[in-house]
Every structure is written in C-alpha cells, then in structure tokens.
C-alpha positions as CSV (number, residue, x, y, z in Angstrom):
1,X,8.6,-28.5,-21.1
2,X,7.8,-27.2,-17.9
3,X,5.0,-28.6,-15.0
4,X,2.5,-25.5,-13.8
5,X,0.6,-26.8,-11.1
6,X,-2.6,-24.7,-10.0
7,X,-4.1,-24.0,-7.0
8,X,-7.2,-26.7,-7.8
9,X,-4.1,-29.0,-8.3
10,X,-4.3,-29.6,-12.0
11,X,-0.9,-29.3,-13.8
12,X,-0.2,-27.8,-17.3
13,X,2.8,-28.3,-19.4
14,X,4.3,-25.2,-20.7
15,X,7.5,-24.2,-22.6
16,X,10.2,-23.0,-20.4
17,X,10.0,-19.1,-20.3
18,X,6.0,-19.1,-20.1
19,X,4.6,-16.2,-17.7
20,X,2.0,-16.1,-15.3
21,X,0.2,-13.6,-17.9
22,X,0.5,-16.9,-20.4
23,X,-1.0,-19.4,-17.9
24,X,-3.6,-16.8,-17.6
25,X,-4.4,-16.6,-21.2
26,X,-4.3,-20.7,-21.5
27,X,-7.2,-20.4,-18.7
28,X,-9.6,-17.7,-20.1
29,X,-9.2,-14.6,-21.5
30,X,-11.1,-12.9,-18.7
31,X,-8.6,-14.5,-16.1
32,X,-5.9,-12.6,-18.0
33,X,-7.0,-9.5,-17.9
34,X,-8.2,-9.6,-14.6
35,X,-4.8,-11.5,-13.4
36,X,-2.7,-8.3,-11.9
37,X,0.4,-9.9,-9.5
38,X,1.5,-13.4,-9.5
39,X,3.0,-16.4,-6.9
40,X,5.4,-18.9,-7.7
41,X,6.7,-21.5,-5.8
42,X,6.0,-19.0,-2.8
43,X,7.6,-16.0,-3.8
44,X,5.9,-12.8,-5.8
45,X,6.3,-12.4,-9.2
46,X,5.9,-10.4,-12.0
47,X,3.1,-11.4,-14.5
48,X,6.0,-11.5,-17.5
49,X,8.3,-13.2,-15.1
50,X,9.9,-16.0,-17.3
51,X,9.2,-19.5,-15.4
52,X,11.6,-22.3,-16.2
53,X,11.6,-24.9,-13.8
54,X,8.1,-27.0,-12.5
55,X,6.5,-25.0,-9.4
56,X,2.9,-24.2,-8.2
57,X,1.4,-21.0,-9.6
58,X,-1.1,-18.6,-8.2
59,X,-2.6,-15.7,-9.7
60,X,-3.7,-12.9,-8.2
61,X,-6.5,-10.3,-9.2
62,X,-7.8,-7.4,-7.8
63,X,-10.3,-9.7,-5.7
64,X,-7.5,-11.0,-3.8
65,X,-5.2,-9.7,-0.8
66,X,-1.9,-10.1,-2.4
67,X,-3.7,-8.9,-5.6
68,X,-5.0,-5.3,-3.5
69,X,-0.9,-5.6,-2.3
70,X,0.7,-5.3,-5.7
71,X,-1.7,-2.8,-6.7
72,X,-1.0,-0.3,-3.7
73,X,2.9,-0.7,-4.1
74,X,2.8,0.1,-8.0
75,X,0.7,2.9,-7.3
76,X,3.4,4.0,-4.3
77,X,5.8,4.1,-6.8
78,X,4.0,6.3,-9.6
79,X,3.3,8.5,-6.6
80,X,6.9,8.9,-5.8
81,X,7.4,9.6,-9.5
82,X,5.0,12.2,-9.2
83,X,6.9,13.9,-5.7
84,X,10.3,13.8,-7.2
85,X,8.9,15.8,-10.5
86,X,7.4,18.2,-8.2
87,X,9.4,19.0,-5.4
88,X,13.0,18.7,-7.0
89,X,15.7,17.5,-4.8
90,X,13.2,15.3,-2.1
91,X,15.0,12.4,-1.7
92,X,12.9,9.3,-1.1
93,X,13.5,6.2,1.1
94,X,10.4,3.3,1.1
95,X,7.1,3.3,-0.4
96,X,5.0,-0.6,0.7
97,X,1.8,-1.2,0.5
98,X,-0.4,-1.7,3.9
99,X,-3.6,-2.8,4.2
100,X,-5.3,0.2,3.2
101,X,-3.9,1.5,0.5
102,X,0.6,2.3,0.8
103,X,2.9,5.1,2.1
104,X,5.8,6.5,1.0
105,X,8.4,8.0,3.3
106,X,9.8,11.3,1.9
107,X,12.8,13.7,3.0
108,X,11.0,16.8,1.4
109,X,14.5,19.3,3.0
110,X,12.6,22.3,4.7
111,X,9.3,22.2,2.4
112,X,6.4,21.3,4.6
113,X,3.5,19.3,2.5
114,X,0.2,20.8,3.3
115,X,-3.6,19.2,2.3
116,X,-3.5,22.2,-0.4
117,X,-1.1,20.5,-2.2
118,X,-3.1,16.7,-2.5
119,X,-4.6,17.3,-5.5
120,X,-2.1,18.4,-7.6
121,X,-0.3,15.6,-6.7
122,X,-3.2,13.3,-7.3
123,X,-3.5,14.6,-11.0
124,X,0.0,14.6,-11.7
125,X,-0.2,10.4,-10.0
126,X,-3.6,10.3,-13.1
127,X,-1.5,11.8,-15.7
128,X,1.2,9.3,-15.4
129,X,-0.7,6.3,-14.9
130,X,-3.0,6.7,-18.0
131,X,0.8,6.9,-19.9
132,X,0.5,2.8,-19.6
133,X,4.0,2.6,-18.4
134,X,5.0,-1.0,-17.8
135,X,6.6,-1.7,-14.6
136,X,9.8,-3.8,-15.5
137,X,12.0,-5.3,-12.8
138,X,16.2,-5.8,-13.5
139,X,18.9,-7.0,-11.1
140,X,22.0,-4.8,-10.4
141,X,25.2,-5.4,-8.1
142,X,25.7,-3.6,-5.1
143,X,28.4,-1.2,-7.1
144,X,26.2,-0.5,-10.1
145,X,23.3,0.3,-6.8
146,X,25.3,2.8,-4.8
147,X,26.7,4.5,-7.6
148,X,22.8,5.3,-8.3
149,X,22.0,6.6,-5.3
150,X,25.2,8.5,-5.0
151,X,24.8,10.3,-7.8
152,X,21.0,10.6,-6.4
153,X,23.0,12.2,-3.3
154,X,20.4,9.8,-1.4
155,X,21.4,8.6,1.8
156,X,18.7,6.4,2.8
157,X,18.8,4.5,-0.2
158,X,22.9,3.8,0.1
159,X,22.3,3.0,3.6
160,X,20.0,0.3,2.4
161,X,21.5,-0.9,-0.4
162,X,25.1,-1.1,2.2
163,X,23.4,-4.0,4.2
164,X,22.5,-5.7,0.6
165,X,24.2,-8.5,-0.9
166,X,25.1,-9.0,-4.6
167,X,22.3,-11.2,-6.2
168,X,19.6,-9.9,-4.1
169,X,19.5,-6.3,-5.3
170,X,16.8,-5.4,-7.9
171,X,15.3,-2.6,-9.3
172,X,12.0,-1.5,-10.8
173,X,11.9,0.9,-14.0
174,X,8.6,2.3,-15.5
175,X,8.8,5.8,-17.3
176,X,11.7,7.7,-16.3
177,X,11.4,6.4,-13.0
178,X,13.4,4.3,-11.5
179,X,13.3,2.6,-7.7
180,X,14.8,0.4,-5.4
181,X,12.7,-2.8,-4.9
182,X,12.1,-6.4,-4.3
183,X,9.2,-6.8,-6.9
184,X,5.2,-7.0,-6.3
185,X,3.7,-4.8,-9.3
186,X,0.9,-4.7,-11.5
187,X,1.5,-5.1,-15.4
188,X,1.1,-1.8,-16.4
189,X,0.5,1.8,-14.6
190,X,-3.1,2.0,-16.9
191,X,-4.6,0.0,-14.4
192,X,-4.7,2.7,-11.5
193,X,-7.9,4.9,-12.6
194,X,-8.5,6.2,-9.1
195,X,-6.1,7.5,-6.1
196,X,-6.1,9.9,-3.4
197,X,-3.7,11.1,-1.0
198,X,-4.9,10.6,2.7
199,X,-2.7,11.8,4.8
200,X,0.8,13.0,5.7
201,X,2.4,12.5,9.3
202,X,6.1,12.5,10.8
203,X,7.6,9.5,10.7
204,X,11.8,8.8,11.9
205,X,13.8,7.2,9.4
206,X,13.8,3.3,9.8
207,X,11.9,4.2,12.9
208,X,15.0,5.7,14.7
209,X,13.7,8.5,17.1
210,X,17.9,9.4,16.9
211,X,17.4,9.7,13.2
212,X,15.7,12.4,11.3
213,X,11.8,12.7,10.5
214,X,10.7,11.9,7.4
215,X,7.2,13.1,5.9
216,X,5.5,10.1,5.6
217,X,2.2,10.5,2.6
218,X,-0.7,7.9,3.0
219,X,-2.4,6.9,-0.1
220,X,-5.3,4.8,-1.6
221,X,-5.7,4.0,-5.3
222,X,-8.5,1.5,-6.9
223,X,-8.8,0.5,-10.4
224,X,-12.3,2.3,-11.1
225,X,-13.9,5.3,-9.5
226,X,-16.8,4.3,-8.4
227,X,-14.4,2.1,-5.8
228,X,-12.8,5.3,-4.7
229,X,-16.2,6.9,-4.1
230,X,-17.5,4.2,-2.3
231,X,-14.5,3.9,-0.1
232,X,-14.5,7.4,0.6
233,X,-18.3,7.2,1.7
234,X,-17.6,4.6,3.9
235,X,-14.6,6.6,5.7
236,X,-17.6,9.4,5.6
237,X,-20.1,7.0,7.4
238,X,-17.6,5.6,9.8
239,X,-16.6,9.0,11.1
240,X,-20.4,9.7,11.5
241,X,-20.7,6.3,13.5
242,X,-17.9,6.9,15.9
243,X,-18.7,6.2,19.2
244,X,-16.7,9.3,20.4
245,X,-18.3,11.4,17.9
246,X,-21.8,10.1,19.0
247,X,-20.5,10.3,22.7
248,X,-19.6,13.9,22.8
249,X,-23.3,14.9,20.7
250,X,-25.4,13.0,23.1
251,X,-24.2,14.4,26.0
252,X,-23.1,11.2,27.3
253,X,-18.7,11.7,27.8
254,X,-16.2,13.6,26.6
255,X,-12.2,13.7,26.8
256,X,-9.7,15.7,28.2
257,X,-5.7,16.5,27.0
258,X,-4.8,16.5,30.9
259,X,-6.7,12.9,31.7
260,X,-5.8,11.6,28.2
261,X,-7.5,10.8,24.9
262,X,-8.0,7.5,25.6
263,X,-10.4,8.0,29.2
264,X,-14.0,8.8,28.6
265,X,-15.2,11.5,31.3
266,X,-18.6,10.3,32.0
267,X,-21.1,13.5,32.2
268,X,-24.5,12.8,33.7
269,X,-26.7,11.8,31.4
270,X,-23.8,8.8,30.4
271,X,-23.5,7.9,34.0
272,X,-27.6,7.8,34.3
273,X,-27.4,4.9,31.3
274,X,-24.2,3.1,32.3
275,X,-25.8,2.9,36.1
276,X,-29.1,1.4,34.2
277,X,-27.1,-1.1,31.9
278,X,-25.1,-2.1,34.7
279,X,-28.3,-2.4,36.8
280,X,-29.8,-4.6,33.5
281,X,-26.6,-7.0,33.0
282,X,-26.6,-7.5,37.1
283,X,-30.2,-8.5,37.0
284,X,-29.7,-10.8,33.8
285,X,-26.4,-12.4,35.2
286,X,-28.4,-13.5,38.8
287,X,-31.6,-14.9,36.5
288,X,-29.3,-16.7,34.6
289,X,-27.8,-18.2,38.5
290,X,-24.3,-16.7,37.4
C-alpha cells in the first residue's frame, strides 16, 4: 500500500500502481471526469501514470492553470499531427502551451501559410480529435531518439535530442503520431471540441537571429464551443475598446512609422483634453496641500 496525500491534507491508502484517474474515481465520479492533467510530488503527470511510492497528489481540471496548460499542449500536438498530414515534408521543432492557448514552430521549406488555409487545418485538428486517441507517454534512449528523427531527416529535433541524456528522453504517441516530449497531456484527444488557429508570425529557431526562421502558428482550443465563442467575442470587444482604436476615431492622436508606433501624436482636440485633465489633477493635487 501506498500513502496519497491531497491538497486538503487528508491521506488515502492505495495499491501501488493506482493513477491519478483512480484517486479521482475514489473522490467522486464528477471529479474524474472533470480531472484532465495531474501533479505528483511536484512534477506533471499523466492521469494513468502508475504511482508507487507515498507523495502528495494534485489534480487538475479545466478550472485550473496547469489544467488550461495540459489542455493547450495536447491540442499543440494534434495540431502538428494535422500540419505534417497536410503539408508533407514540414519538419516540426516545439509546440508548448502559453497562456493563451499554444504554438508550434514549423519549418514549412518554401510554402508560405496564409489565413486561407486556417480552416482546413482547424477541421482536419476536429476530425482527429473526435477519433479519441489517447495520448500515451514511453521513454527511449538517446540512440533509439536520433535514429527517429534521422530517418524524420529532422534537424531541430536531433539537435535537441543531442543535448539529452539517457533516462530523460520521452516520447508522446496518440494516433499515428508521434512527438518529442516531456509529458503534460490530457487523457484522451475527445476532450478538444473547439480550436482555432490565431495566428502565424516568423520566429528564428531556438531564438537564434543566425539560425533560420521558422513559421511559428498560434492556437486556442477549449473543451466546448460556446467557450470558443465567447473567447472570440471578447478578442472582438477588446479590439473595439482599444484605446488606439478609440484614439484615432475621436480625433484625439494618431501614430506615425517615422516617430514610432509606440508615440501618440497628439492632434488638437486630444491636446484641448489632456491640457484640461492636467489643469483638473493640478487643481486637485494643491486642494489636497500636495
């Protein structure tokens, strides 16, 4: 037997080789199908990781931040699934999660990805995840690794894998897909119900200006729609909000490429209402025997 201890400090004695997913059914049924990631002893876990020795356990849904982190790096990886089906011969490098949503970096050769292309990538991402592929971690040695990514003719990943040690390289599998990683996933891909493609920008390989530029593809995925929808219309509302937005319609400033996008130009209505506020606060500072 085994000592679990929670986070409200209670302790459970379990078999050895109990999961988080099995804590989570010995709490409430609800709790494990809500519980998405796991935390033991401070390091991330799978929910079927085996646990054999006593150690505190946290578990993680949707609710939480490291909960939100699993998510976002699963769904990075169903993406990248999705990208190497698509555009054959892409080689990919890192795909974590950040806190909105995750990234993958991408050597897409000469093909430039253009906004056109989001949405079939999007539905192929749907397709795969309503599969219900489990995400299952394995370790590998450092040979079994570059011999991988050789045959992959990857370089990013061999370069990675180089500065690895044997016992510390592991892999993730779901599908046919298979990917370089330290672990952090959700139990199964049916959980992603809702993802979009945000972005794409340059970004240099391990951040290397000497090194070549990568395509770097922002994404977002929830587990329900309506929390796509809402996120969406709260990008929308934002964008509607901005003070430079607002700025530029009321007449107040604007910006210039030659001053830089960072300096407001004051136009004369704005300096009309700075004058006043500063005129206000001035007045309100000497009241107030500042």
């Amino acid at each position: 037997m085994i000592n679990i201890t929670l986070p409200d400090g209670s302790v459970k004695k379990f078999d050895a080789g109990v999961t988080p997913l099995d804590v989570a059914m010995s709490i409430s049924e609800g709790l494990a199908r809500n519980v998405i990631s796991a935390s033991f002893n401070g390091t991330t876990v799978e929910t079927k990781t085996s646990l054999t020795t006593d150690g505190s356990l946290i578990l993680f849904t949707w609710n939480d931040k490291e909960g939100k982190k699993a998510f976002w790096h699963s769904t990075s990886h169903v993406m990248a699934q999705a990208l190497q089906e698509m555009y054959p011969g892409v080689k990919l490098t890192i795909g974590p999660a950040i806190d909105n949503g995750f990234y993958y970096d991408v050597d897409f050769g000469e093909h430039h990805i253009t906004d056109k292309e989001f949405k079939a990538i999007e539905d192929r991402v749907l397709e795969i995840s309503r599969e219900k592929h489990e995400f299952k971690m394995r370790s590998a040695t450092k040979a079994e690794a570059l011999e991988f990514y050789k045959k992959e003719n990857n370089p990013y990943k061999t370069e990675l894998i180089e500065n690895l040690e044997d016992g510390t390289i592991t892999f993730c599998d779901h599908a046919t897909f298979t990917d370089l990683c330290r672990g952090g996933h959700i139990p199964n891909t049916g959980l992603i119900k809702a993802m979009k493609i945000m972005s794409v920008a340059g970004a240099y390989w391990r951040g290397d200006e000497k090194n070549k530029q990568l395509t770097r593809v922002y994404g977002i995925s929830f587990p329900k729609q309506k929390d796509l929808t809402e996120y969406l219309e709260l990008l929308e509302e934002a964008k509607r909000r901005d003070h430079r937005k607002l700025g530029k319609e009321l007449e107040l400033f604007t910006f210039s490429q030659k001053v830089g996008q960072g300096l407001p130009l004051w136009l004369p209505k704005g300096s009309a209402r700075r004058d006043r506020l500063e005129q206000f606060l001035k007045k309100a500072q000497k009241k107030a025997g500042y």
